[in-house]
Each structure stands twice: as structure tokens, then as C-alpha cells.
NUPA-794805 format. One record per residue (C-alpha): x, y, z; residue number from 0. Coordinates in steps of 0.1 Angstrom, whole numbers. Each point is the difference from the previous one (the first is absolute). Last residue first. Example, Ala and Ser with C-alpha at 12.3 -4.5 7.8 and 13.67 -1.06 7.14 Angstrom:
! NUPA-794805
ATOM      u      v      w  seq
ATOM    137    -11     71    1
ATOM    -14    -34      7    0
//
This chain:
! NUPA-794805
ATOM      u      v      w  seq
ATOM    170    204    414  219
ATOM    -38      0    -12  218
ATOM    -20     -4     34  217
ATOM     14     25     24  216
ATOM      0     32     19  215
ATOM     -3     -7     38  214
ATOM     14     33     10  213
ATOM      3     28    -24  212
ATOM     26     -9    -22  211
ATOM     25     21     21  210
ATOM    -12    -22     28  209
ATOM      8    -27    -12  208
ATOM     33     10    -20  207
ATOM     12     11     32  206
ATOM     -3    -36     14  205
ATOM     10    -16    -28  204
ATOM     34     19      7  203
ATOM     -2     -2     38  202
ATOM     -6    -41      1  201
ATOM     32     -1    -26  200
ATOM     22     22     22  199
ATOM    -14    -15     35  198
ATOM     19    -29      2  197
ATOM     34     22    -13  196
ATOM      5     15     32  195
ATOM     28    -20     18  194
ATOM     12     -4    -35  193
ATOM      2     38     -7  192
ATOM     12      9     34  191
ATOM     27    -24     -4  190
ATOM      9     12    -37  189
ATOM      3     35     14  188
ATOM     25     -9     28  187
ATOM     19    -22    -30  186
ATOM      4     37    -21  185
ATOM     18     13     33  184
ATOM     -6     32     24  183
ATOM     -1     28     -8  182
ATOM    -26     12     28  181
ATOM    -19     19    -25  180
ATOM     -4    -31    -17  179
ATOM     -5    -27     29  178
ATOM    -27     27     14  177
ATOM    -18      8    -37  176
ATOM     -6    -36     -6  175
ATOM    -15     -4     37  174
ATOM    -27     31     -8  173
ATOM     -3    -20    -34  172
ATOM     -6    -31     20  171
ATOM    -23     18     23  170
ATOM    -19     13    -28  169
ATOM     -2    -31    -15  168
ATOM    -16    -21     32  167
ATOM    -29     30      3  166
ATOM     -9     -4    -34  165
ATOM     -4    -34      6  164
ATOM    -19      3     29  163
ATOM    -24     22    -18  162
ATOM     -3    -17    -34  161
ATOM    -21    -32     14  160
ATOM     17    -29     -7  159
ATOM      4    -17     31  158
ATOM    -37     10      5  157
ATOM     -8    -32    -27  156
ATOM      8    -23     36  155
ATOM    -35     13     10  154
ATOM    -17     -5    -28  153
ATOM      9    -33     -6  152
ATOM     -2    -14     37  151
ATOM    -38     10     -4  150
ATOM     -3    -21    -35  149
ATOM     17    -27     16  148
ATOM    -23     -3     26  147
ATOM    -30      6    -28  146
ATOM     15    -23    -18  145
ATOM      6    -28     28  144
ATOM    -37      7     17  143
ATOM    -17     -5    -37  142
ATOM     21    -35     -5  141
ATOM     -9    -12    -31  140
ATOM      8     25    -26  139
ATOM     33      7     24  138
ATOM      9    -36     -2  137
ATOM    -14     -5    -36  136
ATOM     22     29    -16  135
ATOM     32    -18     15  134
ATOM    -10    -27    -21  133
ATOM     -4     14    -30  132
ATOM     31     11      2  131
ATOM     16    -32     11  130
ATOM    -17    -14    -32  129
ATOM     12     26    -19  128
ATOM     34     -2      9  127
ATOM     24     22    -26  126
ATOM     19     20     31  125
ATOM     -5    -21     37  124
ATOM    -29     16     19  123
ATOM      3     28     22  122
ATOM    -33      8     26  121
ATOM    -13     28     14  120
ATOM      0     22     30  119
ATOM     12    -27     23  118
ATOM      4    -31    -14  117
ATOM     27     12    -22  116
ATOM     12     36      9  115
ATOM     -5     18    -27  114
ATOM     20     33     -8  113
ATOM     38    -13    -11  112
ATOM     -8    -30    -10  111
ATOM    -27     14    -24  110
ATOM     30     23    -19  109
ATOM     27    -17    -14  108
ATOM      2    -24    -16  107
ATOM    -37    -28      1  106
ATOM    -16    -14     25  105
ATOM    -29      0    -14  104
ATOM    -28     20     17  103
ATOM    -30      0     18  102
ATOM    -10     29     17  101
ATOM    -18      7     28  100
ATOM    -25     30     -4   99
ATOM     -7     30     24   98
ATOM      1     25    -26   97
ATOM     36     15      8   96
ATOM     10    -39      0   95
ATOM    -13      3    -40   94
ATOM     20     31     -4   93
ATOM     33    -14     16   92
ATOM     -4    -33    -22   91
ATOM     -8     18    -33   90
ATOM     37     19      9   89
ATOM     15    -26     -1   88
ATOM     40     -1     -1   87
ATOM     19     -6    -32   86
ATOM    -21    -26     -7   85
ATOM      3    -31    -19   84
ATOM    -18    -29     -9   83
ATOM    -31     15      9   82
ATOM    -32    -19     16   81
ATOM    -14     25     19   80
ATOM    -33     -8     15   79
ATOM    -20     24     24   78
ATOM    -27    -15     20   77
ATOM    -36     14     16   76
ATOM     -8     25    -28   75
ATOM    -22     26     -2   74
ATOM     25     20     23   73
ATOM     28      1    -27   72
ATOM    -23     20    -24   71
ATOM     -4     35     17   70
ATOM     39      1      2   69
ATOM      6     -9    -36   68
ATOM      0     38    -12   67
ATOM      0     -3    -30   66
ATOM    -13    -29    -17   65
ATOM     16    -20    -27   64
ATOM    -23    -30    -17   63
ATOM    -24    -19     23   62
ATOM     11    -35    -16   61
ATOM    -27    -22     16   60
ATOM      7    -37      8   59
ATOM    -32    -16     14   58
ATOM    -28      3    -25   57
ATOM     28     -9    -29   56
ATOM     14    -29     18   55
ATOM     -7    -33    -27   54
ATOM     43     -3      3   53
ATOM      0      7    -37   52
ATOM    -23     30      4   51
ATOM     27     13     29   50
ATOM     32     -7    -21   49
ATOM    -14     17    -27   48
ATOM     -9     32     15   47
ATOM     39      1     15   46
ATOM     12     -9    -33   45
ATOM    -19     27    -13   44
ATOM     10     26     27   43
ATOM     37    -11      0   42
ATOM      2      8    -45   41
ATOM    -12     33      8   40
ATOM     22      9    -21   39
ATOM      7     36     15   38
ATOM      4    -17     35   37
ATOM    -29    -10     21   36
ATOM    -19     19     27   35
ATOM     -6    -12     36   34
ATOM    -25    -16     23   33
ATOM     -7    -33      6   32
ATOM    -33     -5     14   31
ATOM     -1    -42     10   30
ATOM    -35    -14     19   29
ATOM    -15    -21     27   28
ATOM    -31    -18     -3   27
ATOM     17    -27    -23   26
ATOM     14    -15     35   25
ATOM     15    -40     -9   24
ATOM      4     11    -37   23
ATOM      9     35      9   22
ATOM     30     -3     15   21
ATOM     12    -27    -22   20
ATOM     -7     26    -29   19
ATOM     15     27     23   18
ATOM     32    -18     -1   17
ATOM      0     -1    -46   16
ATOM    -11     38      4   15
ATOM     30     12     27   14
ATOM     27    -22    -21   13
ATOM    -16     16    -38   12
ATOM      5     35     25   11
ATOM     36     -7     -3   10
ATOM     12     35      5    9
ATOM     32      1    -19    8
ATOM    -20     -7    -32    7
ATOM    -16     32      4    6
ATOM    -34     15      9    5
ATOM      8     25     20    4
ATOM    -10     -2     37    3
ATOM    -24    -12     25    2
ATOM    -14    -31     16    1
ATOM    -36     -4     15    0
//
């Protein structure tokens, strides 16, 4: 399963043209991609056409938006990403949330930062299908490595969990407010700033989880 806007950026034409060597050596298994396109829709079509082309249309299914995701991310047994950028990943955290290991490119600047390769998922070089498709067959073929990985994913997707990181703001600001009250200098900020600053980005998606409602997904 894979998730998010339909947009160039996203490189689902990588995700369908892997899934097509997935599926010529196991044409049981199957491709939802969920999202919606842009006002064109010009993504969708190519997208559609891409999948007749490749002979895939009982395979590939384009499941439109759907809100929430949560429900949907169980069905599955594999998330695939296969962006050439990210700005972090939020599709990754959700699919962990849902017990899933993800595949994902290894693109700037987000899946680094959440998978840990061989462990709750796997990174595969940016623009290689065929190493994408072929990090799909390991865990497609290896029911005790996915479902490992799939256990290591939801545990390791607690990092994320609002709570903690609530918690690691409010001593910052508690630590802000100490330097500042003390007087003391501009640089004694700046330390406390980039001693803190690994949990800035992971607080801000964070908050935006859970002000989302949790596990919202499947058109950003």
C-alpha cells in the first residue's frame, strides 16, 4: 500500500514499474495506492495509463483519498514510498503506527531519519526500480522477515508519539525561560537550542498529528 498526493514528486510511475517485477514472479499480491490528484488530474491519468500499459490493471488499484487512513494501513502487509523528496514522512510514521514496514527510497530528507534499514524497513537507492522491486520480494517472500520487521515498526513508530515530545518542549521552554531570566548571553540560548534542536522537527509533525486527529492521512 503507499499513500499520498498524487504528484510528480511522488514517483508512484517508480512504485508501479517495481510492482510489475513484483508481481510477475507473485501476481497474487496487489498495489492500493491511495491519494488524490491535483486540479489537472493530469498524475491520475498518467498513473491509469502507466498501469494498462504495464497489463496491471487487476493488480494496481488507485483507491482515491480517504480519510481517515488509519483503518486502511492494516489491510496491507508492506508500505512503499518511493518519493524523491520528503521533507520528513509523515506516510512512514502512520504506516509503522499500523504495524507495517515500509519500503522507501532513500531519498532527502525524511525516510533516513525514521527507518532503520533492515530493521523496520528497508532504504533503497533514489530512482532504482529494480532495487525497489527487489526489496519488495524480500519481505513478499520472507513471511517471518515482514512480520519481524513489521513488529520492530510499530514499536520504533512510539518515538513519535506526541506525549514525549511534548514533554521534551516544555522542558526546553522551562530551560529557555532559566538562561533568560538568568540574563545570561544570546550564545547560552543558541546552545540550548542546538542541544535541543533533534526533537524540534519530530515535535512539530508531532503536534500536527495529533492535532489532525491521530493517524489522519491519505491525500497529503
Amino acid at each position: 500500500v503507499a499513500a499520498g498526493r498524487l504528484h510528480r514528486v511522488k514517483r508512484y510511475d517508480v512504485l508501479v514499474r517495481a510492482f510489475a517485477e513484483v508481481a510477475a514472479v507473485r501476481p497474487e499480491w496487489g498495489l492500493r495506492i491511495y491519494g488524490a490528484g491535483d486540479a489537472t488530474g493530469n498524475e491520475q491519468k498518467a498513473l491509469r495509463g502507466l498501469v494498462d500499459e504495464l497489463g496491471l490493471r487487476e493488480r494496481v488499484r488507485l483507491m482515491g483519498s480517504v480519510d481517515p487512513m488509519e483503518a486502511e494501513w492494516p489491510k496491507a502487509s508492506i508500505a512503499a514510498v518511493t518519493s524523491e523528496r520528503e521533507s520528513f514522512g509523515m506516510t512512514i510514521v502512520e504506516a509503522m503506527r499500523g504495524g507495517l514496514p515500509v519500503v522507501a527510497t532513500d531519498c532527502p530528507h525524511g525516510p533516513a531519519e525514521i527507518i532503520r534499514d533492515g530493521s523496520d524497513g528497508r532504504l533503497v537507492p533514489l530512482g532504482d526500480t529494480s532495487a525497489f522491486a527487489a526489496a519488495l520480494l524480500s519481505l513478499v517472500d520472507d513471511d517471518a522477515l515482514r512480520h519481524r520487521m513489521g513488529r520492530a515498526a510499530l514499536d520504533a513508530s512510539a518515538r513519535f508519539d506526541p506525549a514525549p515530545i511534548a514533554e521534551r518542549h516544555e522542558r526546553l521552554f522551562t530551560e529557555l525561560t532559566a538562561e533568560g531570566s538568568s540574563r545570561r548571553s544570546r550564545s547560552a540560548v543558541r546552545t540550548v537550542l542546538h542541544r535541543s534542536r533533534g526533537t524540534v522537527l519530530d515535535g512539530a509533525y508531532a503536534l500536527r498529528y495529533k492535532a489532525a486527529g491521530v493517524l489522519r492521512g491519505g491525500g497529503r
